[in-house]
C-alpha positions in Angstrom: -52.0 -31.5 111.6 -52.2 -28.2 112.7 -55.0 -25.9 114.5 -57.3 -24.1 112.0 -56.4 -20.3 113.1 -52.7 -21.4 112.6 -53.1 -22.4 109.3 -55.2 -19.2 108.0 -52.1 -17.1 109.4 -49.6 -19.3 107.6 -51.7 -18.5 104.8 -51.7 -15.1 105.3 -55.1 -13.9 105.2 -54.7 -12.7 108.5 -53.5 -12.9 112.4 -54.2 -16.0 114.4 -56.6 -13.5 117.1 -58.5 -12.6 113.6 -58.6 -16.1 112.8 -60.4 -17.2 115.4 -63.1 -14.5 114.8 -63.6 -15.6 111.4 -63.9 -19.3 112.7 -66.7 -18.2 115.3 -68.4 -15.7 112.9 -68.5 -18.9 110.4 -66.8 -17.4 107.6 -64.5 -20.6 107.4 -65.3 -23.8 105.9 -63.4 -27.1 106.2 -64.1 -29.7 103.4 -67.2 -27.8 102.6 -68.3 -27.7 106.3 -68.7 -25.2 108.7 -65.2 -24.9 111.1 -65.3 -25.5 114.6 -63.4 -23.3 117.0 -59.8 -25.3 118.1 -60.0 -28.2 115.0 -56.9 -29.3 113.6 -56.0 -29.7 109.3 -53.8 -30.6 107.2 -52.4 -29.5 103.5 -54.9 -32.4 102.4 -58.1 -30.5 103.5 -59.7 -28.0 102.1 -59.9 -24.6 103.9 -62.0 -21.8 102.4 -62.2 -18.0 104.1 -65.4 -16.5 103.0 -65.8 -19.1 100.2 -62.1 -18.4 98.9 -59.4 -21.4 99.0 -56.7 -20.6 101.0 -53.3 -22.4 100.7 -49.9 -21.4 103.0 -47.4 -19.6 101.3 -44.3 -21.5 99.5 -41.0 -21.1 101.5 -39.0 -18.2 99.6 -36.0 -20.7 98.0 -32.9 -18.6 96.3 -30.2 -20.3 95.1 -27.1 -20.3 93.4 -26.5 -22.6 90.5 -23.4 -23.4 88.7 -25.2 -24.2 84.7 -22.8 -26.4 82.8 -22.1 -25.9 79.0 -24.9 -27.5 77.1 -28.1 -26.6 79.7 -30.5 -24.4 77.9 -32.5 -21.8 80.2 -35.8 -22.5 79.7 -38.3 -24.2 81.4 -40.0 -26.0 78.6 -38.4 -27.1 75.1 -39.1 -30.2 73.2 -36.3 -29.3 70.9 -33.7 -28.6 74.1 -31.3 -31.8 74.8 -31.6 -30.9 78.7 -33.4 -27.8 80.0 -32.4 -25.5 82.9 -34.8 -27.3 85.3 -34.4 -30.7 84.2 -30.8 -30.4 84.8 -31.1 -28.6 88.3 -34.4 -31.5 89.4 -35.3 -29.1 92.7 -38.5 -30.4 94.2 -40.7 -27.3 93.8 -40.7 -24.8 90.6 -37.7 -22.3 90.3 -37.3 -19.4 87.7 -33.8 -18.3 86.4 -33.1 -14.2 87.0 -31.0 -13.9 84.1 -30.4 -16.4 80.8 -27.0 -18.1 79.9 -26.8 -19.5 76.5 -26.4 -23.3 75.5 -22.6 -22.9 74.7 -21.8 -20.2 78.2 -21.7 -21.7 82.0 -21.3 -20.1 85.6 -23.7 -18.9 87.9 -27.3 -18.6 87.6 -29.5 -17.6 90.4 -32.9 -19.7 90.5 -35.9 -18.4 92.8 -39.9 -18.8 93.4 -39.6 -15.0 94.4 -41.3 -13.3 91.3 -40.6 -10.0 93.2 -36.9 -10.2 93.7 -36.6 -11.6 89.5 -38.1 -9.2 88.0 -35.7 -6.6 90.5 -32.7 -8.2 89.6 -34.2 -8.0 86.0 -35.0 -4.7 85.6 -32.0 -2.9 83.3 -32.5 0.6 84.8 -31.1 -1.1 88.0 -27.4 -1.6 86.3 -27.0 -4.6 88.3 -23.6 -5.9 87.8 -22.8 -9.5 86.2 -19.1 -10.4 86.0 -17.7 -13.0 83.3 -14.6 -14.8 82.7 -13.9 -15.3 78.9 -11.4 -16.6 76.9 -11.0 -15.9 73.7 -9.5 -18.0 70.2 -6.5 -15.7 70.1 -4.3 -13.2 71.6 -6.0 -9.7 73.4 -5.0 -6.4 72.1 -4.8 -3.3 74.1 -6.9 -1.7 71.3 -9.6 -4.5 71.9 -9.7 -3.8 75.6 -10.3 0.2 75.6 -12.9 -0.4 72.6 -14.8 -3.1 74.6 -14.9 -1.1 77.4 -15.8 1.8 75.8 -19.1 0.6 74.4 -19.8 -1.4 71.3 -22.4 -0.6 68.8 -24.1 -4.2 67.7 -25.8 -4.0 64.1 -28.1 -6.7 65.1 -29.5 -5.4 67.8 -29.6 -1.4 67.0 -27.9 -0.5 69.9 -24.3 0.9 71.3 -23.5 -1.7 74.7 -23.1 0.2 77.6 -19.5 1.3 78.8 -18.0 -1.5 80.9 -15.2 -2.9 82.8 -12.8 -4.8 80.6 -9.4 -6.1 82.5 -6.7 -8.3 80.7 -6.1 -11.5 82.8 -4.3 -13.3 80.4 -3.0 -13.6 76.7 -6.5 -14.6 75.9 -8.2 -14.0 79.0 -10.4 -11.3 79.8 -12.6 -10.1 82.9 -15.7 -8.1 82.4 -18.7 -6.6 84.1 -21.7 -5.7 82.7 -24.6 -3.9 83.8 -26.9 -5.0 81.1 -28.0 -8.4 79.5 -28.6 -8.1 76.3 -28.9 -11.3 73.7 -25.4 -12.7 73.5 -23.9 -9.9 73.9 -20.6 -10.7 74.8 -20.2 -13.1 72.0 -21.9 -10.4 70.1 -18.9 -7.6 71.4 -15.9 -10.1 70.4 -17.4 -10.9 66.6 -17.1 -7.0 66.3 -13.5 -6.9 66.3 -13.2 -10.8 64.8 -12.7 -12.4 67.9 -14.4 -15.8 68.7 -15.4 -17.3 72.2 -13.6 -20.5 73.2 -15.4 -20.3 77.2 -17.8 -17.9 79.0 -18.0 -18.5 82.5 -20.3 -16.2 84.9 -18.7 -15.6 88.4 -20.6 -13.2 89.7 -23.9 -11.5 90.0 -24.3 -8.9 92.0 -23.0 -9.6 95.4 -23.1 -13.2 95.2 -20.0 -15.1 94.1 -19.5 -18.2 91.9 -16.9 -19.3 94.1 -16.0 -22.9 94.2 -19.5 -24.3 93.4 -18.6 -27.4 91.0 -20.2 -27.6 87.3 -23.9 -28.7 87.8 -24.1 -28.3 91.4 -26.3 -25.8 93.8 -25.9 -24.0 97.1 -28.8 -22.4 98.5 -28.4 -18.4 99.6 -28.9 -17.4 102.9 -28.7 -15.2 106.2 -26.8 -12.0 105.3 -26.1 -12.6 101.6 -29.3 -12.8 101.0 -30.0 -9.9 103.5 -27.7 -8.4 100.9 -29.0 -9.4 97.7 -32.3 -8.0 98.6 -31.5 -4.6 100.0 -29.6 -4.5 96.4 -32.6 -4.8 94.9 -34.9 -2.1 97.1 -36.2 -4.9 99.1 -36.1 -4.6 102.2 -35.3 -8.4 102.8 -36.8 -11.8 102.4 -40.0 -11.1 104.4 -41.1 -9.1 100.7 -41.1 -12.8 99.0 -44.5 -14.1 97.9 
C-alpha cells in the first residue's frame, strides 16, 4: 500500500504537490469513489484522474540474450517448434530489436522500451552488428574484398551496403554490418557459392556478446546502457515508456 498522491506520480500524470490538488479538487476516484486526502492503494484498486484509469509505468527492462540455433524470433507462431519468448520465459513482455533466423545464434537485445527499438531499428542510423561466420569451405581473398565491397542480392533488388569483412580463419570470417536485411549474410555467401555452416552475433552496437552461455540472459545496466542510449539520440533511460 502506498499514499494516493504517490501513486498518481508513479504514474506519471503528474507531481506528488499536483496530486494532492487533484485529490482535494475531487478529480480522483478510488474504486469508483471519491479519494480522500492521505488514503493509501494498491495495484489492485482502481485509481481514475478525471475519469481516466491510471496505471504506474513498467520498469524500463533491456537485456542481452544469447538466442540458441533453433529459437525463432517471433512472438507468436503455432508453426514455430519454440519461439523467441518461450525460450527466454521473462516475467513481463519483451520485444526483440533486431531478428536472428531459426538456423543463426548470438546476441539479441530484448526490451519493453518501444522508443529505444524502433532507434536501434531505424537503418538510416547504420548501427553496427558484428557476426562470426564460418563457412563450408576455404575463404578467398577475392571473396573478402567482394563482400566488403557490397553485394548486389537478386532477391531482394538491392546492392548490400559496403562492410567490414576480416579473415579469421581458413573458413572463418568477421563482419559488421550496418544494415539488416532478410538473411542477408547467408544471402552474400550463396552469391559467390558459399554456404553457412554457423552464424553467431557478437555484437550490437556497443554491447558485447561476451561470455554469456547459449540460452542464457544478462540484464544491461548503469553506463552501458547510459551508452546504448546516447547511441541512439536518447538521452538515457529516463526517455523509456
Amino acid at each position: 500500500m502506498i499514499r494516493l498522491n504517490k501513486y498518481i506520480a508513479e504514474c506519471g500524470v503528474c507531481s506528488r504537490r499536483e496530486a494532492d490538488r487533484l485529490i482535494e479538487a475531487g478529480e480522483v476516484t478510488v474504486n469508483g469513489k471519491i479519494a480522500e486526502s492521505g488514503m493509501k492503494v494498491s495495484e489492485n484498486d482502481t485509481v481514475k484522474v478525471n475519469d481516466k484509469h491510471i496505471r504506474p509505468k513498467a520498469a524500463t527492462v533491456v537485456l542481452a540474450y544469447n538466442k540458441p540455433r533453433g529459437v525463432t524470433c517471433t512472438e507468436r507462431d503455432k508453426y514455430a517448434e519454440k519461439t523467441i519468448a518461450d525460450a527466454i520465459n521473462y516475467p513481463i513482455r519483451l520485444t526483440y530489436a533486431g531478428r536472428l533466423d531459426k538456423d543463426s545464434e548470438g546476441l539479441i537485445i530484448m526490451t519493453n522500451d518501444g522508443g529505444l527499438i524502433q532507434q536501434m531499428m531505424k537503418g538510416a542510423n547504420r548501427h553496427e552488428k558484428e557476426y562470426i561466420v564460418k563457412t563450408d569451405k576455404a575463404l578467398t581473398d577475392d571473396f573478402i574484398k567482394k563482400m566488403g565491397n557490397g553485394v548486389y542480392l537478386k532477391e531482394l533488388e538491392c546492392t548490400t551496403r559496403k562492410c567490414t569483412v576480416e579473415r579469421l580463419g581458413k573458413c572463418t570470417f568477421r563482419i559488421v554490418l550496418t544494415q539488416g536485411l532478410n538473411r542477408q549474410i547467408r544471402r552474400m555467401c550463396q552469391c559467390f557459392g558459399y554456404d553457412i555452416k554457423s552464424l553467431v552475433r557478437v555484437r550490437v552496437m556497443n554491447i558485447k556478446l561476451g561470455d554469456l552461455k547459449s540460452g542464457e540472459y544478462r540484464e544491461i545496466t548503469g553506463d552501458e546502457l547510459a551508452a546504448l542510449y546516447r547511441q541512439c539520440g536518447m538521452s538515457g533511460n529516463n526517455d523509456a515508456g
